[in-house]
PDB file of N, CA, C and O in Angstrom:
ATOM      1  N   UNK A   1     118.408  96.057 115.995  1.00  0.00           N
ATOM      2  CA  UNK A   1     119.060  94.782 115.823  1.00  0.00           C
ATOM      3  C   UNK A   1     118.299  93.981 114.763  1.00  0.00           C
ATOM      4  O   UNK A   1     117.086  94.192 114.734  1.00  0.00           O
ATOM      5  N   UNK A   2     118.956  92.818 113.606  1.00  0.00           N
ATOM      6  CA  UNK A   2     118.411  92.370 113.120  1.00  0.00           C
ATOM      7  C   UNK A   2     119.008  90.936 113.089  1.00  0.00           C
ATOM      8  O   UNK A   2     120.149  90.516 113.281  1.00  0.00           O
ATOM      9  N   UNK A   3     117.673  90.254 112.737  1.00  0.00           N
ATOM     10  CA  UNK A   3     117.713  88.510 113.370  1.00  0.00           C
ATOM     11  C   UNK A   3     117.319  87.882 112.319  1.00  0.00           C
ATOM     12  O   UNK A   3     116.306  88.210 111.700  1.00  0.00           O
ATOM     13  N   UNK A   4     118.120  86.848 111.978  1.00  0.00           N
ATOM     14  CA  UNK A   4     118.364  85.758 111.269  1.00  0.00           C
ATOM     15  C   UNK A   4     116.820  85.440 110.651  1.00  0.00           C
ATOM     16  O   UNK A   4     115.872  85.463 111.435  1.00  0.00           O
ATOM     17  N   UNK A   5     116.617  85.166 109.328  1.00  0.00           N
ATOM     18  CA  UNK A   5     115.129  84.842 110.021  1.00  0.00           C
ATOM     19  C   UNK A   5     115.346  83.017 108.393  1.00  0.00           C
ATOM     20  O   UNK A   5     114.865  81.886 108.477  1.00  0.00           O
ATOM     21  N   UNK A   6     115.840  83.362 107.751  1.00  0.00           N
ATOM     22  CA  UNK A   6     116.837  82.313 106.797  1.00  0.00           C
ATOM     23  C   UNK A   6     117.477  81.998 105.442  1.00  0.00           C
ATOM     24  O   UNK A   6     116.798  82.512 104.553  1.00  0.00           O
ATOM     25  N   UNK A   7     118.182  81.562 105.126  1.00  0.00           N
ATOM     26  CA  UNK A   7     118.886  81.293 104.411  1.00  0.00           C
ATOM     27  C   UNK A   7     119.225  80.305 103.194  1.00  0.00           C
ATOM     28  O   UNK A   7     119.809  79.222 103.164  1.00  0.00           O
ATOM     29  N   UNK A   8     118.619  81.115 102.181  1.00  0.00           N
ATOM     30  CA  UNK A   8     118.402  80.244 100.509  1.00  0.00           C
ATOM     31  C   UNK A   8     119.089  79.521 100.411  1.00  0.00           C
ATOM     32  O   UNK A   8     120.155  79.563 101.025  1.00  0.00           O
ATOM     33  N   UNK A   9     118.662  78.261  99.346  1.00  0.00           N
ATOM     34  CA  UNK A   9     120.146  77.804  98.751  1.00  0.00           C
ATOM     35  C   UNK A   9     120.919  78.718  97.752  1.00  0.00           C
ATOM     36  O   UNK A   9     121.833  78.050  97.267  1.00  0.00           O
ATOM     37  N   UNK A  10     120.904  80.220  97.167  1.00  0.00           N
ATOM     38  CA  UNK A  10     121.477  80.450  96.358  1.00  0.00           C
ATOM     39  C   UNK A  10     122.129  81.675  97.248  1.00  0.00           C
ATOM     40  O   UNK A  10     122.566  82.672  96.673  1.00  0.00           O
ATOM     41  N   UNK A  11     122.161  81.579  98.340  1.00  0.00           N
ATOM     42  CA  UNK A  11     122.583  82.502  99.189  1.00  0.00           C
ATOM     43  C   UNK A  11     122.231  83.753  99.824  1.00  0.00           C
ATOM     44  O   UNK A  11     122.939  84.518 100.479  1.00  0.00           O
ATOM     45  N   UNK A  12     121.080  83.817  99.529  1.00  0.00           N
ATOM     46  CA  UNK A  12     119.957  84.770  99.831  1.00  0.00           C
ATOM     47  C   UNK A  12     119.387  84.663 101.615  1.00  0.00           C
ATOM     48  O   UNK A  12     118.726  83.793 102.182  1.00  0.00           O
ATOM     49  N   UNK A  13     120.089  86.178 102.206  1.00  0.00           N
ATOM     50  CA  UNK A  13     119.410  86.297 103.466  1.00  0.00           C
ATOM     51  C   UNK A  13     118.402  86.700 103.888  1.00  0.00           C
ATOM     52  O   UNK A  13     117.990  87.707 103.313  1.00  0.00           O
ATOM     53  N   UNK A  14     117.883  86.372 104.582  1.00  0.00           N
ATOM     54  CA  UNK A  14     116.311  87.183 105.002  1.00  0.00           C
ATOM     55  C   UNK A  14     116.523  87.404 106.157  1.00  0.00           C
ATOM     56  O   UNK A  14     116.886  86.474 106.878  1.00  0.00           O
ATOM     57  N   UNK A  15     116.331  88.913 106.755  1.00  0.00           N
ATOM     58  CA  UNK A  15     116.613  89.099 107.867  1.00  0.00           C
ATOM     59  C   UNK A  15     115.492  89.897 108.610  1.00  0.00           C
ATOM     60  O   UNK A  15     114.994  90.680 107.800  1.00  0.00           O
ATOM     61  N   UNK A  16     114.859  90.008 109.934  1.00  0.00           N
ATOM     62  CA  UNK A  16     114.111  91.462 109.800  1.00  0.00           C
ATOM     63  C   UNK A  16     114.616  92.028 111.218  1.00  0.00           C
ATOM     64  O   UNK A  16     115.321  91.332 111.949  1.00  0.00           O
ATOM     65  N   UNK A  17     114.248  93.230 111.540  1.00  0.00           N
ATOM     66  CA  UNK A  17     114.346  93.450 112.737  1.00  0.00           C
ATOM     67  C   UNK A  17     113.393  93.534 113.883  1.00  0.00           C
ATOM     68  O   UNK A  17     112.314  92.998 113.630  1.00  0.00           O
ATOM     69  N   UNK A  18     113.537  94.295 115.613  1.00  0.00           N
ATOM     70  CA  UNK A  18     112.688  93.815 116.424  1.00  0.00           C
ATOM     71  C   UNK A  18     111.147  94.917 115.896  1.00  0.00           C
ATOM     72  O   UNK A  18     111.052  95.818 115.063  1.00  0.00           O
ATOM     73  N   UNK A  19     110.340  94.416 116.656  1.00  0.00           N
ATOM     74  CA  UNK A  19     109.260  95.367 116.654  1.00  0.00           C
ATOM     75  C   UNK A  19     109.280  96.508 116.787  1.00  0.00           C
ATOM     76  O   UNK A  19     109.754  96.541 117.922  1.00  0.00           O
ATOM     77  N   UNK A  20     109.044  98.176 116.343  1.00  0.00           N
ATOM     78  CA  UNK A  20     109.399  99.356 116.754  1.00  0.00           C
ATOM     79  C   UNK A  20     108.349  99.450 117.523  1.00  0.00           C
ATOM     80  O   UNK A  20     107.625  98.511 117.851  1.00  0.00           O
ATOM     81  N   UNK A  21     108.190 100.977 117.943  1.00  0.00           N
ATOM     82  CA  UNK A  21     107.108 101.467 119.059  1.00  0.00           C
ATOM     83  C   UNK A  21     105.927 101.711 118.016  1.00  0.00           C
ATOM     84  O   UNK A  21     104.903 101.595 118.689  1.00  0.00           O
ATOM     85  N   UNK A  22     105.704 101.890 117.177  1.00  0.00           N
ATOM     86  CA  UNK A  22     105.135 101.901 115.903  1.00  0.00           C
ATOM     87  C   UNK A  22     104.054 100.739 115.548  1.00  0.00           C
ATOM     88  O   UNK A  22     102.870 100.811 115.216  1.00  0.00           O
ATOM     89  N   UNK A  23     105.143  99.376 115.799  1.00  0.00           N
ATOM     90  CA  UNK A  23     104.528  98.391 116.002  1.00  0.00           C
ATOM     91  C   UNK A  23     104.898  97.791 114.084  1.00  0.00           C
ATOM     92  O   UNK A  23     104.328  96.910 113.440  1.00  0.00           O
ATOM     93  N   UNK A  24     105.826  98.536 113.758  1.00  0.00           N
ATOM     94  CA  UNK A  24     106.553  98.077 112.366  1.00  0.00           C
ATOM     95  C   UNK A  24     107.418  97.062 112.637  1.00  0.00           C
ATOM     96  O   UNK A  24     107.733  96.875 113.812  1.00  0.00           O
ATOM     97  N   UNK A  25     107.890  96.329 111.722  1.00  0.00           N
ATOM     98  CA  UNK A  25     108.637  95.441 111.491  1.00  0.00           C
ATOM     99  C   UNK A  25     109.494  95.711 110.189  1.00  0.00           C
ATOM    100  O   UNK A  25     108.926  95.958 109.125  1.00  0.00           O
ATOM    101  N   UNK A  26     110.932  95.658 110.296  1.00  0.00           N
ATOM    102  CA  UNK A  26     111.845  95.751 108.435  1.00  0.00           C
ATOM    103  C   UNK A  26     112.200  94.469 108.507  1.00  0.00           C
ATOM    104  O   UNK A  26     112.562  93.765 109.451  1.00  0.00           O
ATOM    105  N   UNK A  27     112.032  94.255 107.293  1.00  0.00           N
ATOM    106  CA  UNK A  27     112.548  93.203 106.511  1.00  0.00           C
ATOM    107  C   UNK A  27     113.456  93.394 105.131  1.00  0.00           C
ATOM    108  O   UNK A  27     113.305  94.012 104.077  1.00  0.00           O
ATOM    109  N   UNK A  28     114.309  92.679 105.604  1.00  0.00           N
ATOM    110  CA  UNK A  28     115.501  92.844 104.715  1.00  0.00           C
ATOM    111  C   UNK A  28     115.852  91.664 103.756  1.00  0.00           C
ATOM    112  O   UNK A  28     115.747  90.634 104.422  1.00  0.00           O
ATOM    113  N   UNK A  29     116.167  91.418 102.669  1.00  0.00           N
ATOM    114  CA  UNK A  29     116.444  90.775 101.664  1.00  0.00           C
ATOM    115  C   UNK A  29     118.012  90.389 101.125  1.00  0.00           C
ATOM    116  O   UNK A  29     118.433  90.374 102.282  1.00  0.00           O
ATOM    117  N   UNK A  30     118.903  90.152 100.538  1.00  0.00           N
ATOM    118  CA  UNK A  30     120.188  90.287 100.043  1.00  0.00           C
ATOM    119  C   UNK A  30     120.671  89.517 100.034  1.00  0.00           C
ATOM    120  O   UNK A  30     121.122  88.781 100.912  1.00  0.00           O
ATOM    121  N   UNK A  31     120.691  89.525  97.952  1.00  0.00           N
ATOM    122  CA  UNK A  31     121.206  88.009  97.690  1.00  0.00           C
ATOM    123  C   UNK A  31     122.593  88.567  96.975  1.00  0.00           C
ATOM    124  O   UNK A  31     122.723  89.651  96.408  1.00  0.00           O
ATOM    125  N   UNK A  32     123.796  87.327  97.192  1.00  0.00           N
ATOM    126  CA  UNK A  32     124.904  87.796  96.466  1.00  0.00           C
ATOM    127  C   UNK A  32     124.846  88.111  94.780  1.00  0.00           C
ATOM    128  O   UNK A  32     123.973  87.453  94.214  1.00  0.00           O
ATOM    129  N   UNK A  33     125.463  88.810  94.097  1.00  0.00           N
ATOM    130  CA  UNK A  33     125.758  88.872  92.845  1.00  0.00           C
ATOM    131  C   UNK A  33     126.912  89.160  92.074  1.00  0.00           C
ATOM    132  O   UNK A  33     127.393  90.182  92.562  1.00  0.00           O
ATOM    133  N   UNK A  34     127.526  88.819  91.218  1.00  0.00           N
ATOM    134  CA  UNK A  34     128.908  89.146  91.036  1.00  0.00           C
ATOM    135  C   UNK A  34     128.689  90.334  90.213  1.00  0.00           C
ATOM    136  O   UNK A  34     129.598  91.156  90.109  1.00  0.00           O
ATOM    137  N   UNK A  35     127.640  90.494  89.655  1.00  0.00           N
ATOM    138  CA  UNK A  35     127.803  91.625  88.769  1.00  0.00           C
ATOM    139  C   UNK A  35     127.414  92.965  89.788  1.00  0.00           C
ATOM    140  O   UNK A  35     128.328  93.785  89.701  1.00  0.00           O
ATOM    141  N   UNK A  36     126.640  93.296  90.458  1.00  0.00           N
ATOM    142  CA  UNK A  36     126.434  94.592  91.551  1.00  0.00           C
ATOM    143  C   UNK A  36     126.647  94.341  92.518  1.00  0.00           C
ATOM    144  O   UNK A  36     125.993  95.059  93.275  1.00  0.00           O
ATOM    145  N   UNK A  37     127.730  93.122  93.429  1.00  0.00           N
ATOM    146  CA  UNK A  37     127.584  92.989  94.387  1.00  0.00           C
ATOM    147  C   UNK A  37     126.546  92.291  95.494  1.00  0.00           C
ATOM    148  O   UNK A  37     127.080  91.534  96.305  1.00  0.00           O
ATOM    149  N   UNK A  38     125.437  92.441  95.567  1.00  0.00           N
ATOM    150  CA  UNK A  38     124.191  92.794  96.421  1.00  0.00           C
ATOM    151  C   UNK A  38     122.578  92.779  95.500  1.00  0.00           C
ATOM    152  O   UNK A  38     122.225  93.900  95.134  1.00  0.00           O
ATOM    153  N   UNK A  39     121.821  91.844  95.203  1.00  0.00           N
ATOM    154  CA  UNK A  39     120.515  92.590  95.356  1.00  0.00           C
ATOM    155  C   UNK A  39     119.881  92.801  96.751  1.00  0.00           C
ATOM    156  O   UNK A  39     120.365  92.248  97.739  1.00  0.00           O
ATOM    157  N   UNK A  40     118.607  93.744  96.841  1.00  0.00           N
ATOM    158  CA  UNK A  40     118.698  93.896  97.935  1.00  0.00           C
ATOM    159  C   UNK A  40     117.072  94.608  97.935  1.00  0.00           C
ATOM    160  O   UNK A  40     116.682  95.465  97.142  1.00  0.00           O
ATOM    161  N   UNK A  41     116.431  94.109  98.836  1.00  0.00           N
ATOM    162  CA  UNK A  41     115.034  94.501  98.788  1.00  0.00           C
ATOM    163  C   UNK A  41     114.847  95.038 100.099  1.00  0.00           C
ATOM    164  O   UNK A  41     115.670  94.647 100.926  1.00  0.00           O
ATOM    165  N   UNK A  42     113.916  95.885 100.522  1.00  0.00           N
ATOM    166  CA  UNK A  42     113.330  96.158 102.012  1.00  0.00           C
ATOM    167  C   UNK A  42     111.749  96.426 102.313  1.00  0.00           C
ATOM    168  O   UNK A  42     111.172  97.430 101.896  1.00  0.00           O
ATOM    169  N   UNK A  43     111.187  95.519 103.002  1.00  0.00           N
ATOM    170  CA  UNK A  43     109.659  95.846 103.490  1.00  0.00           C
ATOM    171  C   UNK A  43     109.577  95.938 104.754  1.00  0.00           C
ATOM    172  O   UNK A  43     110.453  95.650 105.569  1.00  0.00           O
ATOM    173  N   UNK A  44     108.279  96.434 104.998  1.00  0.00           N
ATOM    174  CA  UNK A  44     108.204  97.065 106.125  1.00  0.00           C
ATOM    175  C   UNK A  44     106.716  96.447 106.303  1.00  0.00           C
ATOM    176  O   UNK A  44     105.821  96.556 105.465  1.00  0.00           O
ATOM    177  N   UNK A  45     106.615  95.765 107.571  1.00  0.00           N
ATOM    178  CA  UNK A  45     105.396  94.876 107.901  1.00  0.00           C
ATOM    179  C   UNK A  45     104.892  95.627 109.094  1.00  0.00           C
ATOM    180  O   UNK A  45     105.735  96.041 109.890  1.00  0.00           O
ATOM    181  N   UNK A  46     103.417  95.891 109.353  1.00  0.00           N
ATOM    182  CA  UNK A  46     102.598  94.518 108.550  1.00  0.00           C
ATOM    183  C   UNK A  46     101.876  95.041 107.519  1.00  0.00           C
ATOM    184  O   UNK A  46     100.786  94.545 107.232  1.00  0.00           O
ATOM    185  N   UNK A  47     102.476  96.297 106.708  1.00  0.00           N
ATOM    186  CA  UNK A  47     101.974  97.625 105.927  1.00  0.00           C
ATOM    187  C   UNK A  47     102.182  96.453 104.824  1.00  0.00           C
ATOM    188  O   UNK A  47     101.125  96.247 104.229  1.00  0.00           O
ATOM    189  N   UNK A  48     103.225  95.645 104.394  1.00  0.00           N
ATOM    190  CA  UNK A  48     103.346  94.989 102.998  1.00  0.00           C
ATOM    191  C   UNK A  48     104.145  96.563 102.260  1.00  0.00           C
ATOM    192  O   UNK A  48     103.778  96.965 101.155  1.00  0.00           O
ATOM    193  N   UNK A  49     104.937  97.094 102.847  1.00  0.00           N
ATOM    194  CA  UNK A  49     105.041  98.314 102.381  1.00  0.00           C
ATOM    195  C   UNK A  49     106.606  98.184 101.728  1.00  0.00           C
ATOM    196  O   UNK A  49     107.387  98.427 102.648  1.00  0.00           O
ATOM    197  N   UNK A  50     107.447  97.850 100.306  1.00  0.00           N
ATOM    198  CA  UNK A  50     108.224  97.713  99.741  1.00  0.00           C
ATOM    199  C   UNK A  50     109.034  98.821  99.825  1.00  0.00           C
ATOM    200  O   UNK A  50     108.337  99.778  99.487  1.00  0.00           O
ATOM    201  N   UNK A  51     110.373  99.262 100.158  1.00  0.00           N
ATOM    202  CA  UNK A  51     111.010 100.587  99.812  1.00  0.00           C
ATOM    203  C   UNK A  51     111.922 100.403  99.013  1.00  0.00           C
ATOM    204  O   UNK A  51     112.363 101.472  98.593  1.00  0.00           O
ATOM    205  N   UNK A  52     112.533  99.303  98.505  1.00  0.00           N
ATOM    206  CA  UNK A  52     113.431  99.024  97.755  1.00  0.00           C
ATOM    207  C   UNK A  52     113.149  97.710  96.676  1.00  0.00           C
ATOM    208  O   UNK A  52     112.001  97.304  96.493  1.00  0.00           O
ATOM    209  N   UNK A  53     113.960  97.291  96.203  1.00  0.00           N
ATOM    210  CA  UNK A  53     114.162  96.168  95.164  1.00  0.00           C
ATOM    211  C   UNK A  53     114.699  96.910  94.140  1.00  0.00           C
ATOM    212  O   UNK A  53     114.269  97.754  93.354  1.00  0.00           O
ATOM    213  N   UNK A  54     116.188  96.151  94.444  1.00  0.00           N
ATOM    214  CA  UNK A  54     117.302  96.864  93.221  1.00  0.00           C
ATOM    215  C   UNK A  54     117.806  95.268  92.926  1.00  0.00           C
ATOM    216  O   UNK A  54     117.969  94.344  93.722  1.00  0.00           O
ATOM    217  N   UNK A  55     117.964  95.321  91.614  1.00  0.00           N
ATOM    218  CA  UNK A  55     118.991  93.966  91.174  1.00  0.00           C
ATOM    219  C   UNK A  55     117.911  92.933  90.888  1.00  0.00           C
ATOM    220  O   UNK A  55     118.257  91.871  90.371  1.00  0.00           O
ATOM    221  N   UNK A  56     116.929  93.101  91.113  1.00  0.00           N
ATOM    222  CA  UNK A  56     115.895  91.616  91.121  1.00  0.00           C
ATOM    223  C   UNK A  56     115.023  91.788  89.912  1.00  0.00           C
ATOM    224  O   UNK A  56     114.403  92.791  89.559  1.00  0.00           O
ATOM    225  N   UNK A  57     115.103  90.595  89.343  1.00  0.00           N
ATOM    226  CA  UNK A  57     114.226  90.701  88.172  1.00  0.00           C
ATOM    227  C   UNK A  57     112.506  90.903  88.393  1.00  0.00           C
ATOM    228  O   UNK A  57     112.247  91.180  89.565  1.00  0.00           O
ATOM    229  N   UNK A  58     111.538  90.834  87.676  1.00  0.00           N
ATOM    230  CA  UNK A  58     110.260  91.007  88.099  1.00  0.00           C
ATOM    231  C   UNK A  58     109.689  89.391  89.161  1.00  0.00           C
ATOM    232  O   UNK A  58     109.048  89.295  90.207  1.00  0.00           O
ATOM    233  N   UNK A  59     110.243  88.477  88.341  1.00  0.00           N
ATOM    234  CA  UNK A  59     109.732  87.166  88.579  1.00  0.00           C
ATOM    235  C   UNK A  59     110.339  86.726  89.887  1.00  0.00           C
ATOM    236  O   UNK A  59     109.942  85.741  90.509  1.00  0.00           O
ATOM    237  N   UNK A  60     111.656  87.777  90.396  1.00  0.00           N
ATOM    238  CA  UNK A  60     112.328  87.281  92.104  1.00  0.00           C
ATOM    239  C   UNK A  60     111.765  88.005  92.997  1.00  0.00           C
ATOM    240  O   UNK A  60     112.001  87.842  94.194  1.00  0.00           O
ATOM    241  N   UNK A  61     110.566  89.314  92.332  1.00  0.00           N
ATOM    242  CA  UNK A  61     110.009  90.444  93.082  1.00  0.00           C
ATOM    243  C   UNK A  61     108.781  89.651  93.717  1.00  0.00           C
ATOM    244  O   UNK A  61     108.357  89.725  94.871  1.00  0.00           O
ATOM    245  N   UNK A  62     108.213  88.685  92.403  1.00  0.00           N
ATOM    246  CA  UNK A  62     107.251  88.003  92.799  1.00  0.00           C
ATOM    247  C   UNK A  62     107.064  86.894  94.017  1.00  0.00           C
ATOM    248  O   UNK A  62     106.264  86.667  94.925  1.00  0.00           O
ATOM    249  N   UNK A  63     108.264  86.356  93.492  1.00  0.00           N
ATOM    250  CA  UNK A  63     108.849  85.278  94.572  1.00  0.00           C
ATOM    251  C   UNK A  63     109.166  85.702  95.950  1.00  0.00           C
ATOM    252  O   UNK A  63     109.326  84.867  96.840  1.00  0.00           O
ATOM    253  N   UNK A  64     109.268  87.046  96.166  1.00  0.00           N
ATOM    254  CA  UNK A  64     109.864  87.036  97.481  1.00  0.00           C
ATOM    255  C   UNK A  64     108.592  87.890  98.146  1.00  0.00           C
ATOM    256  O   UNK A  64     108.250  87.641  99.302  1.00  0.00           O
ATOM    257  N   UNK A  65     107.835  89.020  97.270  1.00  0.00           N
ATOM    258  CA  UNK A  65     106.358  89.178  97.795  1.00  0.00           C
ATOM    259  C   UNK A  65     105.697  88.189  98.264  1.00  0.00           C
ATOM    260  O   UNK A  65     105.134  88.627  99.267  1.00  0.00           O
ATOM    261  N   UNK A  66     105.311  86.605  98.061  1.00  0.00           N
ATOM    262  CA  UNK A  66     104.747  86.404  97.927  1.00  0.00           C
ATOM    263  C   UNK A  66     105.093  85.117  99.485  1.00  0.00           C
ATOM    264  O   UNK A  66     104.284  84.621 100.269  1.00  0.00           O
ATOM    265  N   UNK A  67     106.602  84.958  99.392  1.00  0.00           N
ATOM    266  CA  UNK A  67     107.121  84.637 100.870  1.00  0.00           C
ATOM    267  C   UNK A  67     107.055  85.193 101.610  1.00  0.00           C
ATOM    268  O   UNK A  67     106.773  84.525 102.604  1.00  0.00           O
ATOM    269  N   UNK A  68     107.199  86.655 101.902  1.00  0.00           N
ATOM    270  CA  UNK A  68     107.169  87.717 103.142  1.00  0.00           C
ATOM    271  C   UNK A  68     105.717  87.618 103.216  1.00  0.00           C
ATOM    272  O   UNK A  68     105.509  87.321 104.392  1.00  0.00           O
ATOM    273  N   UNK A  69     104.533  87.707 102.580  1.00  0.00           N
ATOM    274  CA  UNK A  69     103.411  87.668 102.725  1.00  0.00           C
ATOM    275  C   UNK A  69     103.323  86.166 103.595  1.00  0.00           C
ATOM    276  O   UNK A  69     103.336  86.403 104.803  1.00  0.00           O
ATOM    277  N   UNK A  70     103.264  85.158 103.386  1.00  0.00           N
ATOM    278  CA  UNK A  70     103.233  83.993 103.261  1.00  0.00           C
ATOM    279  C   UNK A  70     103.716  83.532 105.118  1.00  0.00           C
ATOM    280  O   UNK A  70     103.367  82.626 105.876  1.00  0.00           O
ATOM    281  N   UNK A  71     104.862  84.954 105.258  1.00  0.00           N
ATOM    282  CA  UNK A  71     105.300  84.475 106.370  1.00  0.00           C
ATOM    283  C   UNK A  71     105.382  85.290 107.331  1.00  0.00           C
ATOM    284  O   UNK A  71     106.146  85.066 108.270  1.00  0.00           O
ATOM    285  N   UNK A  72     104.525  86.507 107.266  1.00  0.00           N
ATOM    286  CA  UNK A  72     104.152  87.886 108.121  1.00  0.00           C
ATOM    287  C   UNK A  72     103.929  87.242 109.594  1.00  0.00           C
ATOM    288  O   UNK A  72     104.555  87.392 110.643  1.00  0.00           O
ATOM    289  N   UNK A  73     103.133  86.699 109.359  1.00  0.00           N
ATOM    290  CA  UNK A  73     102.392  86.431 110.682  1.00  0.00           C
ATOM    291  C   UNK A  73     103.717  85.876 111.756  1.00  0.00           C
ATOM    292  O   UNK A  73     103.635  86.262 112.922  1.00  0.00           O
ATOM    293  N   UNK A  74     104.935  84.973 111.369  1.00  0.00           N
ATOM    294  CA  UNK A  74     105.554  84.107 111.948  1.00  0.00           C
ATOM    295  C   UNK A  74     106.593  85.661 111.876  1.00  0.00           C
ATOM    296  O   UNK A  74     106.919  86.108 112.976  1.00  0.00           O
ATOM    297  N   UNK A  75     106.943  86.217 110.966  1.00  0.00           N
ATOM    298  CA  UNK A  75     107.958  87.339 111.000  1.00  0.00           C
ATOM    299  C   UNK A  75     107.453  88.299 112.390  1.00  0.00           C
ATOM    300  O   UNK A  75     108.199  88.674 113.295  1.00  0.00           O
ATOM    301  N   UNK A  76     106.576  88.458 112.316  1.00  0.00           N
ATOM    302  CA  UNK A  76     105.859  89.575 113.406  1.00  0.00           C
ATOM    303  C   UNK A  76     105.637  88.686 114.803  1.00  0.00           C
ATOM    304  O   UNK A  76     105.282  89.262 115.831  1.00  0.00           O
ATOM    305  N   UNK A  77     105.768  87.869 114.785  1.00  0.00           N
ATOM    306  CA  UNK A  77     105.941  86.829 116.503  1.00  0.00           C
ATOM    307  C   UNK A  77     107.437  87.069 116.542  1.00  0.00           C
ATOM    308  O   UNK A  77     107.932  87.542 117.565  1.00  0.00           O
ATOM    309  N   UNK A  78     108.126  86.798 115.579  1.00  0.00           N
ATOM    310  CA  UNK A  78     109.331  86.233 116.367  1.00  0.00           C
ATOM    311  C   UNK A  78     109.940  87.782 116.306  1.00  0.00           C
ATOM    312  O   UNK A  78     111.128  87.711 116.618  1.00  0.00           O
ATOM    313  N   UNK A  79     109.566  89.123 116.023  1.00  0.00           N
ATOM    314  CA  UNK A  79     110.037  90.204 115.869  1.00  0.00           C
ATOM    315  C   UNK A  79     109.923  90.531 117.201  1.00  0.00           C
ATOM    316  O   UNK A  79     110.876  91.179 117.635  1.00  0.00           O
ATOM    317  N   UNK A  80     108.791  90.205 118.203  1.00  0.00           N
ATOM    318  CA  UNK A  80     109.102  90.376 119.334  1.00  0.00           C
ATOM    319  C   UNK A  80     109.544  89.878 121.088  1.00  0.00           C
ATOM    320  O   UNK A  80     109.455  90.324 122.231  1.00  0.00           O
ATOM    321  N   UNK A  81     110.075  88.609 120.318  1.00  0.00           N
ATOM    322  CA  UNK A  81     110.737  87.543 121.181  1.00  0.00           C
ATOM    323  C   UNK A  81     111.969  87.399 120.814  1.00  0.00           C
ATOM    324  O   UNK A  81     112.511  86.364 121.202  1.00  0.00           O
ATOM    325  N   UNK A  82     112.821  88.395 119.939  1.00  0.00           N
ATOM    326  CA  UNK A  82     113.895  88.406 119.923  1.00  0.00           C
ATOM    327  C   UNK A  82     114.318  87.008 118.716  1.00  0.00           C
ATOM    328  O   UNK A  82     115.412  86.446 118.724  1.00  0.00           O
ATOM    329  N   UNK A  83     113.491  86.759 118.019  1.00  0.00           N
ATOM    330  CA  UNK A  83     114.064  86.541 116.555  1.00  0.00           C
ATOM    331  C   UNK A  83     113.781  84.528 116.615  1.00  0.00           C
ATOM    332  O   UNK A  83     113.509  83.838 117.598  1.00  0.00           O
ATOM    333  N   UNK A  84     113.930  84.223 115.568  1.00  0.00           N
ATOM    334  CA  UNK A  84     113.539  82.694 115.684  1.00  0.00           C
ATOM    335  C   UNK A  84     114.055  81.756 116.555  1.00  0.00           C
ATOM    336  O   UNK A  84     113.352  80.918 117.119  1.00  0.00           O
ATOM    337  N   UNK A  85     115.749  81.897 116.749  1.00  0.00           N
ATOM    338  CA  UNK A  85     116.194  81.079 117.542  1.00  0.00           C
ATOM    339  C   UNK A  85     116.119  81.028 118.990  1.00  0.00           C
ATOM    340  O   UNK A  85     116.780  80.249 119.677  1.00  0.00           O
ATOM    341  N   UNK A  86     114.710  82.483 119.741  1.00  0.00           N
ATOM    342  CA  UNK A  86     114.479  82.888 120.610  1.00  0.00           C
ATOM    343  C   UNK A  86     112.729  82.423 121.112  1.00  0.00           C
ATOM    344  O   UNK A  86     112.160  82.242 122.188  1.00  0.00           O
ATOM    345  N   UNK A  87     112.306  82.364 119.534  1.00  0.00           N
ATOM    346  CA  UNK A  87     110.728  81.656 119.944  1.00  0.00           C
ATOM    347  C   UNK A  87     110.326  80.780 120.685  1.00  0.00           C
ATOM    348  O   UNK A  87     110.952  79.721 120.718  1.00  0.00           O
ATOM    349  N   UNK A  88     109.270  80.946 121.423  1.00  0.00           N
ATOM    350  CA  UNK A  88     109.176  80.174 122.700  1.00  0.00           C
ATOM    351  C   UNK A  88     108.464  78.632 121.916  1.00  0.00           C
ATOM    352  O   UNK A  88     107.596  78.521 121.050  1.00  0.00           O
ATOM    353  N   UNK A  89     109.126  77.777 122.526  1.00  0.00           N
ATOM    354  CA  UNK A  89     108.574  76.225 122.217  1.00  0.00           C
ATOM    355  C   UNK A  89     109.874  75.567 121.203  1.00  0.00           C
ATOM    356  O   UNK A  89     109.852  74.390 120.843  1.00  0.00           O
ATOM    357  N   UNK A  90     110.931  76.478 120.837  1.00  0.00           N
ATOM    358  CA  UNK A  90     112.178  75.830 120.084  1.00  0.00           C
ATOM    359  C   UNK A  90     113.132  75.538 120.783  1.00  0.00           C
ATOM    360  O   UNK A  90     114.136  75.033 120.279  1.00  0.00           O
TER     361      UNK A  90
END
């Protein structure tokens, strides 16, 4: 399952899913585009481990490394309480 985690102003989702047995986390990316449809990135926490980035220039690769980093720690809580709108104290 994957949970909301939010939503750009240029329409860009960030999503990740729950914790595996692994103790991984995916994180998913995907912003609209008229020309391919979709960019679309995927990491895998808490490795910082990238498998994708198609459609994104270098400088949106930077930008969004540097948020998933930025926000690991809060991605990996709420990965196993069932997603932000599930975190305890909201």
């Amino acid at each position: 399952m994957l949970y909301p985690l939010m939503t750009l102003n240029d329409g860009t989702e960030i999503v990740h899913s729950e914790m595996n047995s692994e103790g991984k986390v995916k994180v998913q990316i995907e912003t609209p585009d008229p020309n391919i449809g979709f960019k679309t990135a995927t990491c895998w926490l808490p490795d910082y481990k990238w498998e994708t980035f198609t459609g994104y220039s270098e400088e949106e690769k930077k930008y969004f490394k540097n948020l998933v980093e930025s926000m690991a720690h809060l991605i990996l809580e709420f990965s196993q309480t069932g997603g932000f709108e599930n975190a305890s104290g909201l």
